[in-house]
Structure formats: C-alpha cells, structure tokens
N, C-alpha and C positions, 0 to 999 in steps of 0.2 A: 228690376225685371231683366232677365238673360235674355242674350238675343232667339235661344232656343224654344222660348217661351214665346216670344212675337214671328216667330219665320221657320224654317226649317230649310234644310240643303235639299237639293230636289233628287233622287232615287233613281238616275237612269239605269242603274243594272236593272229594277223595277220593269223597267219600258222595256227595255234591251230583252233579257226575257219574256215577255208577253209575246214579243213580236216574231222574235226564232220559233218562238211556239207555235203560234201562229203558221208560219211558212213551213215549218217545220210538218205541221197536223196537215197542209197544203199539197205536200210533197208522198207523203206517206197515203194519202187519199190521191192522187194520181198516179201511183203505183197499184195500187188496188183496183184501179179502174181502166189501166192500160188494157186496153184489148189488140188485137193483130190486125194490118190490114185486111179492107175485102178488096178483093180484085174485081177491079173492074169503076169502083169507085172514088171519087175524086175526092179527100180526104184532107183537111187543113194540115198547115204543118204543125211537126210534134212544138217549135218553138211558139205556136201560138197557142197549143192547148193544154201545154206547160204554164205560160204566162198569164192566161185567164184568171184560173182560181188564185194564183200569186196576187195579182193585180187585187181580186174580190177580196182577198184578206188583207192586204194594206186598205182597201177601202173601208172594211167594214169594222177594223183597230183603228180608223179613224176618225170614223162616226161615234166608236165607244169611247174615244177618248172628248170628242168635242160638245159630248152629250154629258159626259163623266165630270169633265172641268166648268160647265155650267150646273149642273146638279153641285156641286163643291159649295158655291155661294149660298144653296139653300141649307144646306146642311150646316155650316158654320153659322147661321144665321145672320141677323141683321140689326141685333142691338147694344153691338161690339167692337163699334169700326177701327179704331186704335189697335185691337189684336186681330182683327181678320184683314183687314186692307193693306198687310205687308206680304200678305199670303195669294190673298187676291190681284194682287199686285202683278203675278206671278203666272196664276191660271190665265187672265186675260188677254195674254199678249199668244198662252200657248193655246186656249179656243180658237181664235182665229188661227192660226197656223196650220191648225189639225182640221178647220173647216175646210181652207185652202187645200190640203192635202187632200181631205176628203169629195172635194168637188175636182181637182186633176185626176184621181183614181179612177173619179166616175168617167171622166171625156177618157182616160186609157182602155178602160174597158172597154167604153163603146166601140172605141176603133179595131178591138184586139175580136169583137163579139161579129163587126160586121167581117174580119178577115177569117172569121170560121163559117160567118153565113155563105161570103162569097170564097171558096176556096179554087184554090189552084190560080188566084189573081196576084202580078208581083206585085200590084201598085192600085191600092185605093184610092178614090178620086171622092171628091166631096158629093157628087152625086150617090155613089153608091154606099156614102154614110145616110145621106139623105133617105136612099127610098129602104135599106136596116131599119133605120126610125118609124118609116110610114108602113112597114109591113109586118114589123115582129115590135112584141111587147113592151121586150125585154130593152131596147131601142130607144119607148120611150120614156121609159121608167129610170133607164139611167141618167137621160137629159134632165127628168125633173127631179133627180136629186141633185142633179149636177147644179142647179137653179138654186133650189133650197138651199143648198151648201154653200154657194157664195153669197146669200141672204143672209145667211148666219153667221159668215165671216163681216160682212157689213154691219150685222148688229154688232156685232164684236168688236169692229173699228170703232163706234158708237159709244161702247162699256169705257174702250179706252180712253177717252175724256170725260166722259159722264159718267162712270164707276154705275151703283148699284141703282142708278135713276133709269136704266133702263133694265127690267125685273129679272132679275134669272129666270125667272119660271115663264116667261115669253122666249128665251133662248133655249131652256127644256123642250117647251112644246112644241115649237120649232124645229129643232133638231129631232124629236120622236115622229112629228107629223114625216122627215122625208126619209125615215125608213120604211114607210109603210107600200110605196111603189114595188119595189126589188122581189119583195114574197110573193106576189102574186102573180109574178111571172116564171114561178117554180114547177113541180113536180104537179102540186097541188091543183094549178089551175087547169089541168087535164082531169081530174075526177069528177066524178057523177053530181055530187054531194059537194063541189069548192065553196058554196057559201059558207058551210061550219069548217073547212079545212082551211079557208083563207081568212077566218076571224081569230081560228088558231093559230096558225102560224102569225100574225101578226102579233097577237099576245106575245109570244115565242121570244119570236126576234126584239120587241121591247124590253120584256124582262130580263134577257138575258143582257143586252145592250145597258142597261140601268145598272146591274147589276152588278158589272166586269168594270161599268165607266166609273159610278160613286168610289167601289172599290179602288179600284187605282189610281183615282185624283186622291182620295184621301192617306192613299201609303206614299206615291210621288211627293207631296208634297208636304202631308201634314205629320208624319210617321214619327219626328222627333219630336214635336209640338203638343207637349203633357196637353194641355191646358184645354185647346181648340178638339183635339183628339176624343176629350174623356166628353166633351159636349157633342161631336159629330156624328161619333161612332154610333152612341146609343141609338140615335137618330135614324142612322143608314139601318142599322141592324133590323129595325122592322121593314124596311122596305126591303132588301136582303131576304128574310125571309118571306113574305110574298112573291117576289121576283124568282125562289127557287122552286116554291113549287109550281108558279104558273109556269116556268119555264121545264121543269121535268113532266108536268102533265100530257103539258100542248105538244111536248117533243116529243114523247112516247104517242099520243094522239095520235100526229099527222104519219108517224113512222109508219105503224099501223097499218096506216089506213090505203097506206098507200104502199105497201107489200098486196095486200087483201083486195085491191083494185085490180091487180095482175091476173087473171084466173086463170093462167097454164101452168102455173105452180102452187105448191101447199104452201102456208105462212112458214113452216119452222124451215123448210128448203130457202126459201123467202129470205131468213133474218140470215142463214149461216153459208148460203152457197154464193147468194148473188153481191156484186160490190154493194148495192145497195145497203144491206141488212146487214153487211158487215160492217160500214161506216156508222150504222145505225148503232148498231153493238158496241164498236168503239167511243163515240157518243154517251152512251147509258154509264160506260164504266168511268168515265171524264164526271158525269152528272154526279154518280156516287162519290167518287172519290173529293170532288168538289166539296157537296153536303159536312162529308166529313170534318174536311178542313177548315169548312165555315161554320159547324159546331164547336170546333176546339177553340177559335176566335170569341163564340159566342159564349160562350161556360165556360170556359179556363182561363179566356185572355180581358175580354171583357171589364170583368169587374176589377181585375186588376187596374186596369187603363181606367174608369171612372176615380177609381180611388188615386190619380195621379201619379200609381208604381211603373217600372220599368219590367218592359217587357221585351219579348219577341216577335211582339205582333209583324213588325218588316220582314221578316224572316220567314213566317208562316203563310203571312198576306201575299209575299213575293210566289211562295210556292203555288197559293188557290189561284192566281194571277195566270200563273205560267200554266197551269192547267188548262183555266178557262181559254188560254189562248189558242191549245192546239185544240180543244173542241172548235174553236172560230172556227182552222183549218177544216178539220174534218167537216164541219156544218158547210161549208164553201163547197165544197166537193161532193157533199150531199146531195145537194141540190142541183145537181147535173147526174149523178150516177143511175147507170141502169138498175129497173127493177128484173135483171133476168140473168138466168144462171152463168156464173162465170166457165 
C-alpha cells in the first residue's frame, strides 16, 4: 500500500484561498456600504469598522473549519482505523486550533463591537466591555461562542489521547449548537415575524457552515487519497446537496423579507439601489455559481472518484471553496448593511 493511499499532503493553497476570499468578499461589502459622515455625530473609527467584518470572517472560516474537521471523522467512518487514523491523525490537532482561533475571533470581536458602541473612546476599560455584554445582544452572543469554542477545543485536547472514544458527532453538535447565538442578533431580529426569520437564518448559517466545513476538510486533507475519497465523498454528497438547497432557500427567504420589512421603498429599489440588495444580489450569484460547481463534482467528477480514477476534483473543489469564501465575506457584511437607498 502507497503512502498516498493511507495519508495525503495537506492543500494549503486550499485554505490560503478560501480565506482571501473570504476577506476579500469582506472588503468589497465595506466598500458597498461605506457611506459619508453625518455632521454632528460621533462616528467610530473607519479602522474599527474596517476591522469588524474582517475579524467576523476569520471567525466565521473558523468555525467552518472546526465544524468541517469534526464532520471529516464521520464521513471516513469508523470501521477503518489502519486507513483513516493517519489522516485523523492530522484533522485533530488542526480542530482544536481552529477552535482556539475561533473563540480569540470571538473576544476580538467583542472588543472591536464594544469600541463601535462606544465611539469616540481612546481607551476601553473592562467595565465598558462589561456593560456592551449587559445591554446589546450581540455582546452576549459572542461571549457564548466564545465559551463554546474553547469547549470544543477541550474536547479536542480529549480526541488527542483518546482518538475516536470521544464521538465526532458530540464535537459536530457542539460546534453547530454555538453558531446558533450570532444570527439572531442580525437584521432579522428587528422584524415583525423573527420567530420564522430566526429559524431561517439559523438553518442558513448551518448548512452553509456544513457545507463549506465537509467540503474543505475533505479537499485539505483527503484530495490525493483514492481510497478514503471514493468512500467519503459519496457520503458528503447527500448532505451537500441538502445543505444547498436549505441554504439558497432560507437565504433567499430572509433577504426577502427583510428588503419588504422596509416600507419607504419598493422591493426591486430594495434589491438594486440599497447596499443591502446589492450584497444580496452578489450572494444569489455566489449560490448559482456554487450550485454549478458542485454539479460538475457531482455528475462528472464523482463517479469517476468511486471508480478510484484520477481527477481534478482539487482543482474544481479548490475553485467551489474560494467561492464559498467570498460569500462568507459578503454574508458578514450582510448582516450589518442598510436596508435603504444608497
């Protein structure tokens, strides 16, 4: 047996683009959303509200990653250990790592969220994270992921002596339970109607989180790995498809619904004048072109890969990868964008 058969070399251009993408879709949505000062009002700095959405996509490429490399273990399954424990081997060390990133993301946030609450302060002081936390949402939603996420690194310290004795599917659920804080301190929880817009969005942010995470533990790691590959992939591929269309539903959904909550504007002013409907827009064409790519994986690349042929799936995967990353972006700055005309 080759070593290419028991391990594969890990794909950081993989990551490396995800993440530009990422910051990149970040960048291009705070350009969209820049607006001018108002006079008279006291206004945070442009470096902090530059740094916010930055910060919220490294948090949230770190979530899909630490969600991603736990879902890995379910997908290669569990009656294999000789071929998947060189591999696993591998994801474990970097769950926890990405857990750790993903709980520092959240405390930068916090502090980056209390210095737009309190603006025009040179110097926050522990009290005024303090009463951030006890008066906005959003404050304490980052604190309990921030909790979650070094729970998850802990189970992860855990895996790392105790391999698969402690379940994937309790560091999945885990990792899904503390995304579920952050959406409902969005756009959504301003509407009439948030009980069906914050079950959506929760859908939302899961499936697409599952969906970006399986995906690129499985190209990171497993991409030259005939063997594990031709049994994983099948695998993901149904959850993949669930995960796309719960995730273009609920996305389309909440867009929706929340242009149409505005009532000083029409919808189609709505989608095409305001930052909001515009990021919205850029969003749907990310979803399509997504769809696509993850068809051509599914019918052309697929059955090649069960049959143990050589493909291009890293190459393809890489590209659906770097897509989904600047939707991250864009989604990041989504959920702060005005719903009114630019």
């Amino acid at each position: 047996m080759t070593r290419a058969e028991t391990t594969s070399a890990v794909r950081w251009a993989t990551l490396a683009c995800v993440v530009v993408a990422g910051l990149l879709g970040a960048l291009i949505g705070i350009a969209l959303t820049a607006s001018s000062p108002i006079p008279g009002v006291v206004e945070p700095s442009e470096v902090v509200s530059a740094a916010i959405p930055i910060v919220r996509v490294l948090l949230d490429l770190s979530a899909v990653a630490t969600i991603g490399l736990a879902l890995l273990s379910v997908l290669v399954g569990y009656d294999r250990p000789k071929l998947t424990e060189p591999v696993l081997r591998r994801a474990r060390p970097a769950a926890v790592a990405a857990a750790l990133i993903w709980a520092a993301t959240a405390v930068v946030a916090l502090i980056l969220q209390t210095a737009e609450y309190k603006p025009g302060k040179k110097m926050l002081t522990g009290g005024d994270i303090g009463s951030y936390i006890a008066d906005v949402g959003a404050g304490k939603a980052l604190v309990i992921v921030a909790v979650l996420a070094l729970l998850h690194a802990a189970l992860g310290f855990v895996a790392l002596r105790k391999g698969e004795k402690v379940p994937a599917e309790v560091r999945v659920g885990l990792g899904m339970f503390a995304l579920l804080p952050l959406p409902v301190t969005g756009h959504a929880s301003n509407w009439a109607y948030h009980d069906y817009t914050m079950i959506s969005m929760e859908l939302h942010v899961m499936s697409a989180v599952a969906w970006c995470g399986g995906l690129g533990a499985m190209i990171v790691l497993l991409a030259a790995n005939r063997t594990l590959l031709a049994h994983a992939l099948p695998r993901f591929s149904k959850l993949a498809t669930l995960c796309l269309v719960l995730s273009a539903v609920t996305g389309l959904f909440n867009g929706i619904v929340e242009i149409l909550a505005n009532p000083t504007i029409g919808f189609w002013a709505g989608v095409f004048t305001t930052p909001y409907g515009q990021l919205m827009v850029l969003k749907v064409l990310c979803t399509g072109a997504i769809a696509l790519l993850a068809a051509n994986l599914r019918w052309r690349l697929m059955p090649r890969i069960v049959r143990h042929q050589r493909t291009a799936l890293a190459s393809w995967a890489t590209l659906e990868l770097t897509v989904m990353g600047l939707a991250f972006g864009f989604a990041v700055v989504l959920t702060r964008a005005p719903v009114t005309v630019s």
